[in-house]
NUTORPA-246445 format. One record per atom (N, C-alpha, C): x, y, z; atom name; chain. Coordinates in steps of 0.1 Angstrom, whole numbers, m for minus. Example, Ala and Ser with C-alpha at 12.3 -4.5 7.8 and 13.67 -1.06 7.14 Angstrom:
2
+-------+-------+-------+-------+--------+
!     X !     Y !     Z ! atome ! chaine !
+-------+-------+-------+-------+--------+
!   132 !   m57 !    78 !     N !      A !
!   123 !   m45 !    78 !    CA !      A !
!   132 !   m33 !    78 !     C !      A !
!   128 !   m22 !    71 !     N !      A !
!   137 !   m11 !    71 !    CA !      A !
!   129 !     0 !    79 !     C !      A !
+-------+-------+-------+-------+--------+
***
This chain:
194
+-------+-------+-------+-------+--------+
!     X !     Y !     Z ! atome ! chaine !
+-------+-------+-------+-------+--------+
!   100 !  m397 !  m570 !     N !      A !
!   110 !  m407 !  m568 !    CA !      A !
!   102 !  m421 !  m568 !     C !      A !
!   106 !  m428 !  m575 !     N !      A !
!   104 !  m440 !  m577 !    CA !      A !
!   103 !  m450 !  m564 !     C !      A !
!    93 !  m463 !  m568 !     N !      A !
!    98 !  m473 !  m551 !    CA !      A !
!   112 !  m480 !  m547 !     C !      A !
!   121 !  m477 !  m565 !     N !      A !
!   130 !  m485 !  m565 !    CA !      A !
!   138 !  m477 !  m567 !     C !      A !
!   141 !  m461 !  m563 !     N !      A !
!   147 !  m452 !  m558 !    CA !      A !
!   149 !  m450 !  m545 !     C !      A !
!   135 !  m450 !  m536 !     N !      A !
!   135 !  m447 !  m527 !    CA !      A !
!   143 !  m460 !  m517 !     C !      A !
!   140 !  m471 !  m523 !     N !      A !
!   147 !  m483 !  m515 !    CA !      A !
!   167 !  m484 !  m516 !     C !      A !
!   168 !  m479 !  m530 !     N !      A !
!   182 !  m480 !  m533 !    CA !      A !
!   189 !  m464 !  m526 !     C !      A !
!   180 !  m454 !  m521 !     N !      A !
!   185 !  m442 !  m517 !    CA !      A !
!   191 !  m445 !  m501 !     C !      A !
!   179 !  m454 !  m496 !     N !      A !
!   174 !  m459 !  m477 !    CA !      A !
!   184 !  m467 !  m478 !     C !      A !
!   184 !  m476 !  m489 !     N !      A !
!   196 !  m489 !  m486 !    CA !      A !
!   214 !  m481 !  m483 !     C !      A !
!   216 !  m470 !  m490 !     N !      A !
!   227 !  m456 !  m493 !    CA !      A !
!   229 !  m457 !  m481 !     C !      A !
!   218 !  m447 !  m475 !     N !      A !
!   223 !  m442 !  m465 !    CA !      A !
!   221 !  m453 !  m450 !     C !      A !
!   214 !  m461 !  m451 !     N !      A !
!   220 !  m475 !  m439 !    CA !      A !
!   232 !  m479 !  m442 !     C !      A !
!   237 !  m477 !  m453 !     N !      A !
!   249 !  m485 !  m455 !    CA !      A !
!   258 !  m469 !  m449 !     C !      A !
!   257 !  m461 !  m454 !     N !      A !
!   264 !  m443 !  m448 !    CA !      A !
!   267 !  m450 !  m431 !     C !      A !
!   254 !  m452 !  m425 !     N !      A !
!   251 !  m452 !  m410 !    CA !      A !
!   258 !  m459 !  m406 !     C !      A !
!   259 !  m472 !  m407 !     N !      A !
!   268 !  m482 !  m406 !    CA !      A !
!   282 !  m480 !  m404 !     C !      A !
!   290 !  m474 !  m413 !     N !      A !
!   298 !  m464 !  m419 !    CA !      A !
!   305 !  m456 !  m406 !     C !      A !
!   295 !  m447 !  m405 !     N !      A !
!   296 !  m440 !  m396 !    CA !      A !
!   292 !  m446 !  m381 !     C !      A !
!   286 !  m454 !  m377 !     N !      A !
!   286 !  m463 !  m364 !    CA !      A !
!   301 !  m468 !  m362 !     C !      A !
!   305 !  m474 !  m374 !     N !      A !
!   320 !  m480 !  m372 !    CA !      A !
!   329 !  m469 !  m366 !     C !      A !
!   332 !  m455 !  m375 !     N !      A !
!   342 !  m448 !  m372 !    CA !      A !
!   339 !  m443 !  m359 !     C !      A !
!   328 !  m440 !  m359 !     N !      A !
!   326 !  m431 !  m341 !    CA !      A !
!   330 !  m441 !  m330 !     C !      A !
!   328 !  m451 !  m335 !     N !      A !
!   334 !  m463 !  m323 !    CA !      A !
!   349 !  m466 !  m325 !     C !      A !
!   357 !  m464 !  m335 !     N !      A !
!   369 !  m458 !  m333 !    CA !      A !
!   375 !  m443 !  m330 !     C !      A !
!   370 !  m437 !  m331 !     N !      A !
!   370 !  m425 !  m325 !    CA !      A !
!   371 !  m423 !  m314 !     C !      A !
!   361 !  m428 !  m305 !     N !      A !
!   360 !  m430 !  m295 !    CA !      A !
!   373 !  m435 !  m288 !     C !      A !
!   370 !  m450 !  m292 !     N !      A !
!   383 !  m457 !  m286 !    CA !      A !
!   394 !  m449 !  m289 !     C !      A !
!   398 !  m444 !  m297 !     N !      A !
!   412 !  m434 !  m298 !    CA !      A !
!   414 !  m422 !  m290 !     C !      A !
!   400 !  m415 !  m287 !     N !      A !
!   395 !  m408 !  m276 !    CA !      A !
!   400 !  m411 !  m265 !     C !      A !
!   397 !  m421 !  m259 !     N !      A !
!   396 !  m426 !  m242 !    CA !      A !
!   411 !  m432 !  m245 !     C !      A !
!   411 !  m435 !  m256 !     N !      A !
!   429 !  m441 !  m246 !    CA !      A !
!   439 !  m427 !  m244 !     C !      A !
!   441 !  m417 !  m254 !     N !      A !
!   444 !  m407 !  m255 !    CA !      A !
!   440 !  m402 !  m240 !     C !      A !
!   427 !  m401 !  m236 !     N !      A !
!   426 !  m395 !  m221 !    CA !      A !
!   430 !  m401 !  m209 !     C !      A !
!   427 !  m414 !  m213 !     N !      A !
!   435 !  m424 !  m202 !    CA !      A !
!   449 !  m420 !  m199 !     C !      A !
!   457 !  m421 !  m211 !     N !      A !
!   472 !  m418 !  m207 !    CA !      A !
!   479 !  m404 !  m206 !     C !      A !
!   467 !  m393 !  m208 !     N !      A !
!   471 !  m381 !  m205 !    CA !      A !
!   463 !  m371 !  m196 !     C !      A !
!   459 !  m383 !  m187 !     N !      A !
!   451 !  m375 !  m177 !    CA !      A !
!   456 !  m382 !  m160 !     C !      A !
!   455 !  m374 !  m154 !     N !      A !
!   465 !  m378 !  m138 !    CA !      A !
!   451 !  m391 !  m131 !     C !      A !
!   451 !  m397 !  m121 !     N !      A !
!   444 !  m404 !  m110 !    CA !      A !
!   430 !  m395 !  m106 !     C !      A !
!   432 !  m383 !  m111 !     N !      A !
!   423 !  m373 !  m106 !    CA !      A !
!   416 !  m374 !  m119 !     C !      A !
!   418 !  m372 !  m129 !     N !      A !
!   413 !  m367 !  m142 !    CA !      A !
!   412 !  m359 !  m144 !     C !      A !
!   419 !  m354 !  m143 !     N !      A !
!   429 !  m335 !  m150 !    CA !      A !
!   442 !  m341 !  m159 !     C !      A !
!   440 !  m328 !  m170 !     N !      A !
!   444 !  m337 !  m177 !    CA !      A !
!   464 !  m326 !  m176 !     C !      A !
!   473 !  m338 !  m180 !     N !      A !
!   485 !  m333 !  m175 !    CA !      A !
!   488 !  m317 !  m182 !     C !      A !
!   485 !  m317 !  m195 !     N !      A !
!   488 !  m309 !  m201 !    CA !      A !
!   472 !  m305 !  m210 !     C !      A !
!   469 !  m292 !  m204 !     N !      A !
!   451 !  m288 !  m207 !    CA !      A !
!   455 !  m284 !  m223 !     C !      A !
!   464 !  m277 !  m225 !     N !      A !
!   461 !  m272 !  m243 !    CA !      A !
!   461 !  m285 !  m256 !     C !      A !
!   470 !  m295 !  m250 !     N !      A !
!   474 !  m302 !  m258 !    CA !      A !
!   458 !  m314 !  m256 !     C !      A !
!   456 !  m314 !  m244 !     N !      A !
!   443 !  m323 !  m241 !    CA !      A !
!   432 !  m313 !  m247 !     C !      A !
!   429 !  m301 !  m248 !     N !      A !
!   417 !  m293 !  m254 !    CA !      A !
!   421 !  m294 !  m271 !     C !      A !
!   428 !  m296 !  m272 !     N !      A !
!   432 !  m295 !  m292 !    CA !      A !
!   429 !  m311 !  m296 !     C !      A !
!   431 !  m322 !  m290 !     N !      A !
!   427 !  m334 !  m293 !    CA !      A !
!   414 !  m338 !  m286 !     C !      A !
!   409 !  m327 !  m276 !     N !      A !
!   392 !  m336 !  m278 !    CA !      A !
!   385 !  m326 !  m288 !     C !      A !
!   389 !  m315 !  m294 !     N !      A !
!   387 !  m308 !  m307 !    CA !      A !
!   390 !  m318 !  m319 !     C !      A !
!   399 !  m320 !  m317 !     N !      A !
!   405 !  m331 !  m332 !    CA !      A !
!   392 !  m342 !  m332 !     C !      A !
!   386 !  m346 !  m317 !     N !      A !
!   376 !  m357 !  m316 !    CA !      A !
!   362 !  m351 !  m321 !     C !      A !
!   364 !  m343 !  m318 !     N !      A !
!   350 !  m330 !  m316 !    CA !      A !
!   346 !  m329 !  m338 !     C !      A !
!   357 !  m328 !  m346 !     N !      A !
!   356 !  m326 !  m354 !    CA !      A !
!   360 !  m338 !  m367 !     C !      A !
!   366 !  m346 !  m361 !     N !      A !
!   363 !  m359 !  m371 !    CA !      A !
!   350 !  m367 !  m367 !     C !      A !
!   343 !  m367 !  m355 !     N !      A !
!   333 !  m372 !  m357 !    CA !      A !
!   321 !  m364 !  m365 !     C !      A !
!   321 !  m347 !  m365 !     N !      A !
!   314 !  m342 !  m371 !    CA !      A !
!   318 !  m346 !  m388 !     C !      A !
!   330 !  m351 !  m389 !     N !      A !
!   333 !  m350 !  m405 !    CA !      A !
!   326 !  m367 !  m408 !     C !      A !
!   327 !  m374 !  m394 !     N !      A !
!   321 !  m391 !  m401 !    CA !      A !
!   307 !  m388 !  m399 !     C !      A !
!   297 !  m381 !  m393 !     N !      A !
!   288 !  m382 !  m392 !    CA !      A !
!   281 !  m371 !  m407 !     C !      A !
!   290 !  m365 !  m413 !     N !      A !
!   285 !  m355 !  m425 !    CA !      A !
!   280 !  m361 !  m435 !     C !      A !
!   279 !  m378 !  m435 !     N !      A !
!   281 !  m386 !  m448 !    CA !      A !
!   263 !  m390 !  m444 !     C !      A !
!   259 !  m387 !  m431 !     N !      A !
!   251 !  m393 !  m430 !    CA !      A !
!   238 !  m381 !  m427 !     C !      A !
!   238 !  m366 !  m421 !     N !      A !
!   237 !  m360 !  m419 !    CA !      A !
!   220 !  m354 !  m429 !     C !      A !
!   223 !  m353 !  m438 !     N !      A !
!   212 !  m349 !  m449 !    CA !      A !
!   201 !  m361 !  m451 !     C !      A !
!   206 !  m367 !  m447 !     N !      A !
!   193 !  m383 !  m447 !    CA !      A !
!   192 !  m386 !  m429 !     C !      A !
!   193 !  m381 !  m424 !     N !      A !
!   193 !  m383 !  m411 !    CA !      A !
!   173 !  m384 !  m409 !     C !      A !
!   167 !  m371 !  m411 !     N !      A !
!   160 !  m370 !  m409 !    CA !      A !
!   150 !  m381 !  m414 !     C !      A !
!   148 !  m386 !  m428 !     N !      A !
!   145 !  m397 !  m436 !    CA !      A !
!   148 !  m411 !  m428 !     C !      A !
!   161 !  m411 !  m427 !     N !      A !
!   165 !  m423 !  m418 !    CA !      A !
!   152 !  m426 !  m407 !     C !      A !
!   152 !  m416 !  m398 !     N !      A !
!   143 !  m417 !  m382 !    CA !      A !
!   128 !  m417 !  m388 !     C !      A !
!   125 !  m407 !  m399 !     N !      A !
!   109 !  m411 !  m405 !    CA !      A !
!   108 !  m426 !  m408 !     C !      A !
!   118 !  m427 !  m416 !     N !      A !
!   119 !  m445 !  m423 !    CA !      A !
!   117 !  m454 !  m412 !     C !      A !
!   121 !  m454 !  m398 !     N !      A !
!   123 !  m461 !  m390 !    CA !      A !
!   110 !  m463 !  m384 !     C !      A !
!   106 !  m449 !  m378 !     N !      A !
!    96 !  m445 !  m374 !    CA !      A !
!    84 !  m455 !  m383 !     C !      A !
!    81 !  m455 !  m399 !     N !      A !
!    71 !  m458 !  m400 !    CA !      A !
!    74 !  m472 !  m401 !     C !      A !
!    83 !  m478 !  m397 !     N !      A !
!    89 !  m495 !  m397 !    CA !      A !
!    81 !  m499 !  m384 !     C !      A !
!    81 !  m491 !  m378 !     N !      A !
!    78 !  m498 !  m364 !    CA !      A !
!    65 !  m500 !  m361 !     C !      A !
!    56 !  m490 !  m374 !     N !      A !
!    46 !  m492 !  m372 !    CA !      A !
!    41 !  m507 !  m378 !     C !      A !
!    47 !  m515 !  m387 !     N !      A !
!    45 !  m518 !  m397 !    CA !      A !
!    51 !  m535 !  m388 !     C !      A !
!    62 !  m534 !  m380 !     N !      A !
!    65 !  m545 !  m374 !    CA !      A !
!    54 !  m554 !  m367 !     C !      A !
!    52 !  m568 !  m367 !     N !      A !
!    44 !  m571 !  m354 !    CA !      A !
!    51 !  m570 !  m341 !     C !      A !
!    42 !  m570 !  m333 !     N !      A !
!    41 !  m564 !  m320 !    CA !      A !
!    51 !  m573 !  m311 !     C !      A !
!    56 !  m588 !  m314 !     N !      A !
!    67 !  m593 !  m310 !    CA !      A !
!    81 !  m591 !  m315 !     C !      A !
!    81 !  m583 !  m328 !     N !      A !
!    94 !  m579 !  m329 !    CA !      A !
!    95 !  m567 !  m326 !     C !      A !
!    91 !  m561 !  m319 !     N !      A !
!    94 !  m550 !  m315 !    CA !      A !
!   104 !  m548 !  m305 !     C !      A !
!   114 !  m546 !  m301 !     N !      A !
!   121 !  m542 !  m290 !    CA !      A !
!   113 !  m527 !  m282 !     C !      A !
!   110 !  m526 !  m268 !     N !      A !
!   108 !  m514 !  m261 !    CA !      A !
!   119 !  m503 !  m260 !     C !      A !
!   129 !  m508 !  m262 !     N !      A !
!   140 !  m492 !  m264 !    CA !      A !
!   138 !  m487 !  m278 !     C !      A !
!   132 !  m494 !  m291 !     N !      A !
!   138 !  m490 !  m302 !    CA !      A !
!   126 !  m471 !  m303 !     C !      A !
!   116 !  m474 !  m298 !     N !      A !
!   109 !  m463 !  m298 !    CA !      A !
!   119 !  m450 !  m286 !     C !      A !
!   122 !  m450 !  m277 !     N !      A !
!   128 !  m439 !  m267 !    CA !      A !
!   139 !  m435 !  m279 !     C !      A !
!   147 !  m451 !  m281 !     N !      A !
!   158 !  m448 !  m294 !    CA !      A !
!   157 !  m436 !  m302 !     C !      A !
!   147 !  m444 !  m313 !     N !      A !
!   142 !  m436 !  m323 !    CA !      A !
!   139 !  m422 !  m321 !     C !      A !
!   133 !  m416 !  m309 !     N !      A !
!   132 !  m403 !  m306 !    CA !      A !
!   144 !  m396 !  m297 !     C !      A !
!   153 !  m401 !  m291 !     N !      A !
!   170 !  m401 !  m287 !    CA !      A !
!   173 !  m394 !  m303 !     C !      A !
!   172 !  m398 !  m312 !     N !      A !
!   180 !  m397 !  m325 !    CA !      A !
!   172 !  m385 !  m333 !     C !      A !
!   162 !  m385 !  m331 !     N !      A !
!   152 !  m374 !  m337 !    CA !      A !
!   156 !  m358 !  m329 !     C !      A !
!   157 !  m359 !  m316 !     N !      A !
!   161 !  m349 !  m310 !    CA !      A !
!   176 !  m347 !  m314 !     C !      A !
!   180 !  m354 !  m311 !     N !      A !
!   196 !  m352 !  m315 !    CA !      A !
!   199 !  m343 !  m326 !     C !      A !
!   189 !  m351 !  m341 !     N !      A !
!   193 !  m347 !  m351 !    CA !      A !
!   186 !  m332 !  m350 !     C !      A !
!   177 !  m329 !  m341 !     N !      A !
!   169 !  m313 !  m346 !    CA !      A !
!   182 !  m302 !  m343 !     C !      A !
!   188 !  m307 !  m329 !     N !      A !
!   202 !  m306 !  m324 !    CA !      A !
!   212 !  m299 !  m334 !     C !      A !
!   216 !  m310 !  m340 !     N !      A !
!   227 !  m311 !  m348 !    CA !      A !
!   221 !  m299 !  m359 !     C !      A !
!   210 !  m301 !  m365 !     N !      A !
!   207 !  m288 !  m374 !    CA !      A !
!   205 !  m275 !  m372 !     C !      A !
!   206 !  m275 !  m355 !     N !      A !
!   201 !  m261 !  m353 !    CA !      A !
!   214 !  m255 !  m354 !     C !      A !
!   225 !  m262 !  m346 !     N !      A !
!   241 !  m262 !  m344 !    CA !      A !
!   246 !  m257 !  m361 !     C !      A !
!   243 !  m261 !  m368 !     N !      A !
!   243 !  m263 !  m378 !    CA !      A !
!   236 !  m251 !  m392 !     C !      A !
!   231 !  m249 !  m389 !     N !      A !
!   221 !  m232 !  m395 !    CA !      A !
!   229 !  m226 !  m386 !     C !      A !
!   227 !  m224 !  m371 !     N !      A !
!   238 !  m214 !  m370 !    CA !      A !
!   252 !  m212 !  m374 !     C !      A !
!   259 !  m222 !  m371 !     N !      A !
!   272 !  m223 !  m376 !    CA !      A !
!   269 !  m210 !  m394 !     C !      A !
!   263 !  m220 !  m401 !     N !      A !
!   266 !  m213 !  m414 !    CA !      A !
!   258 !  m197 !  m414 !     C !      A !
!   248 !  m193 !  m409 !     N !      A !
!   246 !  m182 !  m401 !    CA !      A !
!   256 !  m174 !  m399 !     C !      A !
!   262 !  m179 !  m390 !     N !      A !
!   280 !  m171 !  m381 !    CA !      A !
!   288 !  m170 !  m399 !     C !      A !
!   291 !  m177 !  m402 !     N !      A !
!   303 !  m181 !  m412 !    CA !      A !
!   297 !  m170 !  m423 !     C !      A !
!   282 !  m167 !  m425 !     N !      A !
!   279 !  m158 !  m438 !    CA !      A !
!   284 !  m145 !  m433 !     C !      A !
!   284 !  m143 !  m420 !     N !      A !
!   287 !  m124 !  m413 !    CA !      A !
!   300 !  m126 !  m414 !     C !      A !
!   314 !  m140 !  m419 !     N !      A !
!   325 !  m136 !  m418 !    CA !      A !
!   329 !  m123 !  m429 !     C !      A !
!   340 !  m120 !  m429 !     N !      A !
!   349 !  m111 !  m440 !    CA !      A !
!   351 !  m121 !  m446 !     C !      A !
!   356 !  m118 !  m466 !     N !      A !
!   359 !  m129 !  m469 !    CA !      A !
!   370 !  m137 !  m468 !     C !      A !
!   376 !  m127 !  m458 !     N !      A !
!   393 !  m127 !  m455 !    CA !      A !
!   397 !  m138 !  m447 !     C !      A !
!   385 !  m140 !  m440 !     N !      A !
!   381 !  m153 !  m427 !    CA !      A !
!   379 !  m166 !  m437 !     C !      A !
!   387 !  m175 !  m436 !     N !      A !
!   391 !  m188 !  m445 !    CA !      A !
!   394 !  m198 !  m432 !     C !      A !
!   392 !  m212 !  m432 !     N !      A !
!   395 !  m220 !  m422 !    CA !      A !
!   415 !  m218 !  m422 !     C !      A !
!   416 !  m220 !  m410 !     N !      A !
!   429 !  m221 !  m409 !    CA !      A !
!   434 !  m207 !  m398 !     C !      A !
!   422 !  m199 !  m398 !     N !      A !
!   423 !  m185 !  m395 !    CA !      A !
!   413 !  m184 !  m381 !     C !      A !
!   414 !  m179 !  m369 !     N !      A !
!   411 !  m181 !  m354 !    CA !      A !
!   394 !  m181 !  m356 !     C !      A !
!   394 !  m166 !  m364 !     N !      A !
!   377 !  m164 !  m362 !    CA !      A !
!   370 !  m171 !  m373 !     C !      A !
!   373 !  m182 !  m382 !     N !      A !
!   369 !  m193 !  m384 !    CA !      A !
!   366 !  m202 !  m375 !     C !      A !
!   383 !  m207 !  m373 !     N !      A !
!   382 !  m218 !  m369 !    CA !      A !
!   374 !  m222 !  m352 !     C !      A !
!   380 !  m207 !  m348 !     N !      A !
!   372 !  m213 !  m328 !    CA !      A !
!   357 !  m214 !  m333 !     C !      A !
!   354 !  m204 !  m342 !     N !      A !
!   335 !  m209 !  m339 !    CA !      A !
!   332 !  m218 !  m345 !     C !      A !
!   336 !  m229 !  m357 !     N !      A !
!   336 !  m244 !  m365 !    CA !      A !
!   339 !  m252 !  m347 !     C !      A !
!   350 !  m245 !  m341 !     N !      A !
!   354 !  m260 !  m332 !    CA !      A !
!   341 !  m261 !  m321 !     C !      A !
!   335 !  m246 !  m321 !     N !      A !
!   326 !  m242 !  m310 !    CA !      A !
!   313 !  m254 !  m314 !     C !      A !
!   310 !  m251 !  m324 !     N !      A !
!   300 !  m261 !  m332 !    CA !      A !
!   300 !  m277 !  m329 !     C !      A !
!   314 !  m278 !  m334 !     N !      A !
!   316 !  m296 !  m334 !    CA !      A !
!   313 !  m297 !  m315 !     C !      A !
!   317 !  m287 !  m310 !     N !      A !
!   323 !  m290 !  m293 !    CA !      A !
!   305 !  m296 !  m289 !     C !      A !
!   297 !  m280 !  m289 !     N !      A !
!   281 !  m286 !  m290 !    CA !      A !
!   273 !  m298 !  m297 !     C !      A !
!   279 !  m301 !  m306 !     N !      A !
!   272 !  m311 !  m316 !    CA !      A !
!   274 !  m324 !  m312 !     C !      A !
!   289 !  m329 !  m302 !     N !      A !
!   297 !  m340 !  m299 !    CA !      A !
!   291 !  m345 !  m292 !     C !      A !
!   277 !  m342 !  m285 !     N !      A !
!   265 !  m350 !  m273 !    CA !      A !
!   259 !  m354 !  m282 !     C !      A !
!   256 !  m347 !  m291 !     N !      A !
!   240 !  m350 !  m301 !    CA !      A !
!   250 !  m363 !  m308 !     C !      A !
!   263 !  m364 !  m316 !     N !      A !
!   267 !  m370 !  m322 !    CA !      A !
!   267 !  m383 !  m317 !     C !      A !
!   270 !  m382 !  m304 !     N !      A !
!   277 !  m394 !  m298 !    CA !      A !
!   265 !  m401 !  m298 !     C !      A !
!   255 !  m393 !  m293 !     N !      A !
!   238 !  m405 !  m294 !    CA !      A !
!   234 !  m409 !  m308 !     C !      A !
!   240 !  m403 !  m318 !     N !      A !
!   235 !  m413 !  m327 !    CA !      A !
!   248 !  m424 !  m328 !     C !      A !
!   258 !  m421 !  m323 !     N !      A !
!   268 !  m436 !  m327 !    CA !      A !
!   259 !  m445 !  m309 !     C !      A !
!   254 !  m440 !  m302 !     N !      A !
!   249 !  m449 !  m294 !    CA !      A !
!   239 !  m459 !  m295 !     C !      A !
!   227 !  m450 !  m304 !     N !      A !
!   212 !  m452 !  m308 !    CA !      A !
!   212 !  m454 !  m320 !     C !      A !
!   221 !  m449 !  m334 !     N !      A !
!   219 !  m453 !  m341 !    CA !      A !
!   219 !  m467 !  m348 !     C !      A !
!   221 !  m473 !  m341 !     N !      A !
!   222 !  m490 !  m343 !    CA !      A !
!   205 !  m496 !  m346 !     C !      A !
!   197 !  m494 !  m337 !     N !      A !
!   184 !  m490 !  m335 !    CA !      A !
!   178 !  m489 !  m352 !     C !      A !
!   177 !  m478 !  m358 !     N !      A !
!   178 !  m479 !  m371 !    CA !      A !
!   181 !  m488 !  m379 !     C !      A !
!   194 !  m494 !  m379 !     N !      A !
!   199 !  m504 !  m383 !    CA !      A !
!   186 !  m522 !  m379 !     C !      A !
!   188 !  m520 !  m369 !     N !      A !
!   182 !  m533 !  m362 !    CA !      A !
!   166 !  m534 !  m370 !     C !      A !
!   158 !  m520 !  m371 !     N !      A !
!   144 !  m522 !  m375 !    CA !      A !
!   143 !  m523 !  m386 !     C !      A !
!   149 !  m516 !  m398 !     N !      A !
!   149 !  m525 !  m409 !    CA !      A !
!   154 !  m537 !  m413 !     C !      A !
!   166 !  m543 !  m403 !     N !      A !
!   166 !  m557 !  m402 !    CA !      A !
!   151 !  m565 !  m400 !     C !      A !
!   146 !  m563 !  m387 !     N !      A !
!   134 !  m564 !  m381 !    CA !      A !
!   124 !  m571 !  m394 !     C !      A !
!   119 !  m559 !  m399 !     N !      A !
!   109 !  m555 !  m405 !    CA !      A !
!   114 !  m566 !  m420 !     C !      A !
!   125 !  m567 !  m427 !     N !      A !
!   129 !  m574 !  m436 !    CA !      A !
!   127 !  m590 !  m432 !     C !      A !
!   133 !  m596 !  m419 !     N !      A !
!   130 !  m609 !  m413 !    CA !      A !
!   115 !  m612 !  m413 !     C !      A !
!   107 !  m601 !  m407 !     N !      A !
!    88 !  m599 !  m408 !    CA !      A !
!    87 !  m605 !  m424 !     C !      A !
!    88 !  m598 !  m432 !     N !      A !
!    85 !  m600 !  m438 !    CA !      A !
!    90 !  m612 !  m452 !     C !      A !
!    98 !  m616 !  m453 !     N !      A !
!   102 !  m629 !  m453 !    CA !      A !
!    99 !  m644 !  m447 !     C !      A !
!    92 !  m642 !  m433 !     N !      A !
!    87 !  m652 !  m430 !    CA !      A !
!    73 !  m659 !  m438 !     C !      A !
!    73 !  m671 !  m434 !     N !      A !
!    60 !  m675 !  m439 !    CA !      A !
!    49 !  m673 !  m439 !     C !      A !
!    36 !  m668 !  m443 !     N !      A !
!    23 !  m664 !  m439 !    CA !      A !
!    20 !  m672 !  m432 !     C !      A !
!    22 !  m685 !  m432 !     N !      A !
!    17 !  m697 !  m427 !    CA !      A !
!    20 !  m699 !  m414 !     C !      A !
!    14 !  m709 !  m407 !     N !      A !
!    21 !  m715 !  m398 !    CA !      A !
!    28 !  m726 !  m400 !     C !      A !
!    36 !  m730 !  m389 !     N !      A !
!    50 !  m744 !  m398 !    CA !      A !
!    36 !  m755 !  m394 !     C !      A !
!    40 !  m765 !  m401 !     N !      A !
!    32 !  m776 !  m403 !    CA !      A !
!    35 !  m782 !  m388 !     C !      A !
!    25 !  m789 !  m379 !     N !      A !
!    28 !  m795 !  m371 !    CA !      A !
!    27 !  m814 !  m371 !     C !      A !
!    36 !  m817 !  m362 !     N !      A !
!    42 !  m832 !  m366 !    CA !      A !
!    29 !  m841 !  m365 !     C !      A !
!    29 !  m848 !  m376 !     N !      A !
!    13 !  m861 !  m376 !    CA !      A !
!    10 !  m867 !  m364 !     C !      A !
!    m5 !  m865 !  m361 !     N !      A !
!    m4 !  m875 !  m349 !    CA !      A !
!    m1 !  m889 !  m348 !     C !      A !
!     2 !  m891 !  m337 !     N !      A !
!    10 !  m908 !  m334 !    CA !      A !
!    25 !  m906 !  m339 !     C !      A !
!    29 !  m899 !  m341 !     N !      A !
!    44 !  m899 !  m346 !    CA !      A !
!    51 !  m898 !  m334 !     C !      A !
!    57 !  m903 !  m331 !     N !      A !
!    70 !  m902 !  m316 !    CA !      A !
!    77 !  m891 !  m323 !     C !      A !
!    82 !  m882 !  m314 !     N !      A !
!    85 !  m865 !  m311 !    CA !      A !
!   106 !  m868 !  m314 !     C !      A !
!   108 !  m879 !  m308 !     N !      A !
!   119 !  m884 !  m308 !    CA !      A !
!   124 !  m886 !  m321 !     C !      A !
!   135 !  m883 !  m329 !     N !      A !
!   142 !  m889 !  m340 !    CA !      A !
!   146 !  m903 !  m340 !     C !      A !
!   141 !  m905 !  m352 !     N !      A !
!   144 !  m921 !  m350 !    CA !      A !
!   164 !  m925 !  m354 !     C !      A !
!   167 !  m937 !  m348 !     N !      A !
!   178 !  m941 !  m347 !    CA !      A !
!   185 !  m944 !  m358 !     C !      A !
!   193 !  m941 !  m365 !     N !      A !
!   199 !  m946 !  m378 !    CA !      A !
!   202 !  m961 !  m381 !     C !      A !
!   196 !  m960 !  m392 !     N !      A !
!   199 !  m979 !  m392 !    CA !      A !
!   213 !  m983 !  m393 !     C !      A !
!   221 !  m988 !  m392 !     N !      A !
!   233 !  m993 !  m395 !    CA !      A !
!   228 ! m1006 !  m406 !     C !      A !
+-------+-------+-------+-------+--------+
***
């Protein structure tokens, strides 16, 4: 892969990430109002089947927004990883490192979830098609485990986002220092003539 592959592949999938940071944060929000208005003072929710089938419905569109990003995941957190090395030591934020490893774990998470799922799915019959129970409960079983690991990357993956910001501003700047004002010059702007 070329350098101007590998930049137009990274630039892909930040823009994927992005993507997917948006929708999980509607998701979300669709989530919590949904639980808001169908759960009692206690937080039980009024009606359990209809409340367990829409945090499934949540469970499984965020696995479908996070799928776009999923196979570059790993690349993503290397990419990041070796940005930080590469940042100076004032642009660094102290969370972006815990971040970055938040999102690494997550993603080992999400793959393990994930090999098994398709694991499970190769011992079906081929009679077992989505739509069908012993499909579908162990896909929802998946999204249900995966929906911690997911949510940290719509929490942390911003992080990602920010260090290649970072690291692009770095490097853009001047080598130089800015020129400092001549001596004897008053510091003050001078007054416009009229």
């Amino acid at each position: 892969m070329t350098n101007a592959d590998f930049h137009s592949r990274h630039q892909h999938l930040l823009d994927q990430l992005a993507l997917y940071l948006r929708e999980a944060e509607q998701i979300l929000a669709a989530w919590d109002t949904y639980s808001d208005e169908h759960t009692g003072p206690d937080g039980w929710p009024h009606d359990e089947g209809a409340y367990g089938f829409r945090q499934a419905q949540r469970d499984a569109d965020t696995w479908r927004s996070f799928n776009r990003v999923r196979s570059g995941a790993d690349d993503l957190v290397a990419t990041a990883e070796a940005q930080l090395q590469r940042l100076p030591e004032r642009s660094v934020h102290h969370r972006w490192v815990w971040q970055i490893g938040a999102l690494r774990t997550a993603q080992e998470r999400i793959g393990s979830l994930q090999s098994e799922w398709l694991a499970l799915r190769a011992t079906l019959p081929q009679s077992v098609r989505p739509g069908v129970e012993e499909y579908d409960g162990p896909l929802a079983g998946r999204n249900a485990e995966a929906w911690h690991y997911l949510d940290e990357w719509s929490l942390h993956g911003q992080a990602v986002l920010d260090i290649h910001n970072a690291l692009r501003r770095s490097q853009s700047r001047p080598a130089t220092a800015p020129v400092a004002a001549l001596p004897g010059r008053d510091s003050v702007p001078a007054k416009p003539r009229r």
